[in-house]
C-alpha positions in Angstrom: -4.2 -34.6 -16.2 -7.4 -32.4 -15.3 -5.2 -29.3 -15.3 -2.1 -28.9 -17.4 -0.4 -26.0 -18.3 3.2 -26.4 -20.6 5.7 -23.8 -21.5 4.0 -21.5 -19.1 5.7 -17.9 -19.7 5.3 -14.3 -18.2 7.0 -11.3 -18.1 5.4 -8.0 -16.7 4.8 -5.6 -19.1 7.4 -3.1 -19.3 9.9 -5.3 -18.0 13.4 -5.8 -18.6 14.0 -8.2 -16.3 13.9 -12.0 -16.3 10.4 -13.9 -16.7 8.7 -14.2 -12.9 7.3 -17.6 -15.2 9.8 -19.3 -17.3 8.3 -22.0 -19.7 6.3 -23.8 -16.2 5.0 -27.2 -16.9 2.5 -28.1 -14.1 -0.4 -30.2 -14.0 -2.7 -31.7 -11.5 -4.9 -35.4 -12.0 -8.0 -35.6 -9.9 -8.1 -36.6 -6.6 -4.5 -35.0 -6.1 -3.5 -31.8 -4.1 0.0 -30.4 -4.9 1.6 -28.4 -3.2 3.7 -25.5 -4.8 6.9 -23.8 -2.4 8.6 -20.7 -2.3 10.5 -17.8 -0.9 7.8 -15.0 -1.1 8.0 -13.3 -4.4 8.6 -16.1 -6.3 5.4 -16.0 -8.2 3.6 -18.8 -6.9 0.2 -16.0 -6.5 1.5 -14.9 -10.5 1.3 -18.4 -11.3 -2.2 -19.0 -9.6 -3.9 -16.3 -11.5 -2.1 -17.7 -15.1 -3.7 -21.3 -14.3 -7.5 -19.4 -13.5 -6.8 -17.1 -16.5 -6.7 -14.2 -14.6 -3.2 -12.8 -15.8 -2.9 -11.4 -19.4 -0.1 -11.8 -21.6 0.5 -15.3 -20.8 2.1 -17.5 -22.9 1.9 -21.1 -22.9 -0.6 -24.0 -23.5 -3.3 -24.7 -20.8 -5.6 -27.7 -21.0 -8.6 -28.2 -18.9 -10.6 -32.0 -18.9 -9.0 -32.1 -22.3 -10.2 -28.8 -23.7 -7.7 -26.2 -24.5 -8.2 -22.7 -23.2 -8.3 -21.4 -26.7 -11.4 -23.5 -26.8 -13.3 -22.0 -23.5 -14.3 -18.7 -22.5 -12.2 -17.1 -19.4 -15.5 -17.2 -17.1 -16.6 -20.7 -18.0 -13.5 -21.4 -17.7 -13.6 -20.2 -14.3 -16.7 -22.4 -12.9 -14.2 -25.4 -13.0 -11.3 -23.7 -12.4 -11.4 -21.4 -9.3 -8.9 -19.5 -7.3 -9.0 -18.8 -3.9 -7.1 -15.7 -3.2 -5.1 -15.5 0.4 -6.9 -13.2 1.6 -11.2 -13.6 2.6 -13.0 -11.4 0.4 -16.4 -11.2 2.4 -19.3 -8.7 0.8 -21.6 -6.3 2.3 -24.5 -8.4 3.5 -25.1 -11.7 5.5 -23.5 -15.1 5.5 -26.2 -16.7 3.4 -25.2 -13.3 1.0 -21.5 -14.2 0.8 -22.3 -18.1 0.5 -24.4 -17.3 -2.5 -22.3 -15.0 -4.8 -21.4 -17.2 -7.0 -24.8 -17.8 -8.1 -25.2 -14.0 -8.8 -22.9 -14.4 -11.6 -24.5 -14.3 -15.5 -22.5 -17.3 -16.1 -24.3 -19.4 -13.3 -28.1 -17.5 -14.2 -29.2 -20.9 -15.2 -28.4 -22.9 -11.8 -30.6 -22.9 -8.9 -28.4 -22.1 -5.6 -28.2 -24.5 -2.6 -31.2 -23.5 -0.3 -30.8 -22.9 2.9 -30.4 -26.4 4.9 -27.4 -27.1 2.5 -25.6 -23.7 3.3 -26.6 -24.2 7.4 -24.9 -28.0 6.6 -21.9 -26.9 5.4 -21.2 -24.5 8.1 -21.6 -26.9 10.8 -19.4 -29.2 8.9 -16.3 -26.3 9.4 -17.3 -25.9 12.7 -19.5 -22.8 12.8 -22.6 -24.1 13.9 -22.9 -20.7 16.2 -22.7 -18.9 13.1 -26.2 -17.7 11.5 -26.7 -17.1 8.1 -28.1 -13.7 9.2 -24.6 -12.9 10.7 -23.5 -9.8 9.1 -20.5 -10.9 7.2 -18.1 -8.2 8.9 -18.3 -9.3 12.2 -16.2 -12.8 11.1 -12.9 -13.2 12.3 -10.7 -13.8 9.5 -10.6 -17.3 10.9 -14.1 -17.7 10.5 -13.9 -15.6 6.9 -11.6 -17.9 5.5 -13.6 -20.7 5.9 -16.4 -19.4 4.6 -14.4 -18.0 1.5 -13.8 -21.4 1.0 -16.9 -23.0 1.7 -18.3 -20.8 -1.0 -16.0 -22.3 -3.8 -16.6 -25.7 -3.0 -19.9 -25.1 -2.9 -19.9 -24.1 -6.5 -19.0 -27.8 -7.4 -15.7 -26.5 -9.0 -13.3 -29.0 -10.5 -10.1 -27.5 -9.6 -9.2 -25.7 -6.9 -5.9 -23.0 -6.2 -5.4 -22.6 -3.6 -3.5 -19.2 -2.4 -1.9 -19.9 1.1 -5.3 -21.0 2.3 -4.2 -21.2 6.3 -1.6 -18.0 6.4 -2.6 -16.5 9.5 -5.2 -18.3 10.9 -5.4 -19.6 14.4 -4.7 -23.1 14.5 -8.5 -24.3 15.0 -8.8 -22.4 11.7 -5.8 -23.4 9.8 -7.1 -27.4 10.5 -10.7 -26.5 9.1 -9.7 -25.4 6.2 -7.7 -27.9 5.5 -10.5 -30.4 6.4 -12.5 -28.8 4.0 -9.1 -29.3 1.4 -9.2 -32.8 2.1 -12.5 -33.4 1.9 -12.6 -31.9 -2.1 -9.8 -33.9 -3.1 -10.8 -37.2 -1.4 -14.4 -36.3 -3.7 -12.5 -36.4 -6.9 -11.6 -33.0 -7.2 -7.8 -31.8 -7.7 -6.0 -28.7 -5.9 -2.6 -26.6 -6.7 -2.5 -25.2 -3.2 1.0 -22.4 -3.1 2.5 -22.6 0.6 5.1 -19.9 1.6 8.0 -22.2 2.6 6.8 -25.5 3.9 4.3 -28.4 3.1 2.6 -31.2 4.8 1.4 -34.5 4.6 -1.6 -34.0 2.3 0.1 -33.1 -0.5 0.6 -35.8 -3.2 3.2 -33.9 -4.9 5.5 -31.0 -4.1 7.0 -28.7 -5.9 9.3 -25.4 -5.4 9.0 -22.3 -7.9 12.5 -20.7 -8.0 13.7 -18.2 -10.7 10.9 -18.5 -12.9 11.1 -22.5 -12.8 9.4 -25.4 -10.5 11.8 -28.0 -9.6 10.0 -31.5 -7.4 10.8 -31.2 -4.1 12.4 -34.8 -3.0 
C-alpha cells in the first residue's frame, strides 16, 4: 500500500459520545482511486484530514511509501500527501498567484516552480484556455475555481491525493474536468481516497461506506 492507515480512532475532545472514527483500516496502492460513501456527517471530511495529518488526537498507525508517520514531519508529510478540501480556496492575486502557492511554502524553498508555459498547459488541458494567468482569481466561477484548486495540487507532483467531494456543485462541464484531471493522476501512478456524499462511479477501483465510525466495502 502507498497509504495505509490501521486502527484509525477519533473522538472530539470533550466528548461523551461514540468515536466519529472507530479503529478505520484504509489504505490506497498506486494507480488506484477509492472512493469513500456516506450520509453527510459521517466523517468521511474527519477522516480526510486524519489521513493528511491535519486532525490532532488521532490514534492509530499511518504508513506512507513504507515510512511511518512517527518517522515524517506533518508538512513533509504533506508534499506527498495532499488534501483537497470541498470547497476552492482561491488567494488574493492572479491565476499564475494561486497556481504557485505551493511553492511559497518553506518546505518547497528548495524547488524551482513550473514557469509559465507549464502553468498556461495545464489550464488548457481543463479547458480554460480563455482563462489568463493575469485573471484576478476572484472573478472564477467556482467551476472554474475548482479546477484550478486542483490543478494546483497535481501540479505539486503529490503522491496521494484526498480528495473532498471534488465535483459537489459544479456544473456538469465542470464536474467532468475535474474528474479528467482525477483520472489523469491515477492513470500516472499516483493513488486517490476521493469521499462522495452518497454515490460513486465508474472510476473508482474500490468503494467503501463510512457508517457509525466504521467503513464497510460497498458490493
Amino acid at each position: 500500500m502507498l497509504l495505509l492507515a490501521e486502527e484509525l480512532t477519533f473522538r472530539p475532545p470533550n466528548s461523551g459520545g461514540p468515536p466519529v472514527l472507530d479503529r478505520i483500516h484504509v489504505g490506497v496502492e498506486a494507480g488506484e482511486l477509492v472512493d469513500i460513501v456516506g450520509p453527510s456527517g459521517a466523517g468521511k471530511t474527519t477522516l480526510l484530514r486524519a489521513l493528511a495529518r491535519l486532525l490532532p488526537d488521532v490514534r492509530g498507525t499511518l504508513v506512507f511509501a513504507g515510512a511511518s508517520a512517527e518517522r515524517v514531519v506533518p508538512a513533509e508529510w504533506r508534499r506527498h500527501v495532499a488534501l483537497v478540501p470541498q470547497k476552492a480556496v482561491m488567494c488574493p492575486g492572479d491565476i499564475r498567484d494561486n497556481l504557485l502557492v505551493p511553492w511559497k511554502l518553506k518546505v518547497r524553498t528548495a524547488e524551482t516552480p513550473p514557469p509559465d508555459a507549464v502553468l498556461r498547459e495545464a489550464l488548457d488541458s481543463v479547458g480554460l484556455r480563455d482563462i489568463a494567468l493575469e485573471r484576478d482569481a476572484a472573478r472564477l466561477s467556482v467551476g472554474q475555481a475548482a479546477r484550478v484548486a486542483l490543478l494546483r495540487v497535481t501540479l505539486t507532483a503529490a503522491d496521494v491525493l484526498l480528495l473532498d467531494e471534488p465535483d459537489a456543485n459544479l456544473d456538469e462541464e465542470s464536474a467532468e474536468q475535474v474528474r479528467a484531471i482525477t483520472e489523469r493522476f491515477v492513470d500516472s501512478g499516483g493513488a486517490a481516497i476521493r469521499v462522495r456524499h452518497l454515490r460513486s462511479d465508474a472510476l473508482a477501483a474500490r468503494r467503501l461506506r463510512l457508517e457509525r465510525g466504521r467503513l464497510s466495502e460497498v458490493f
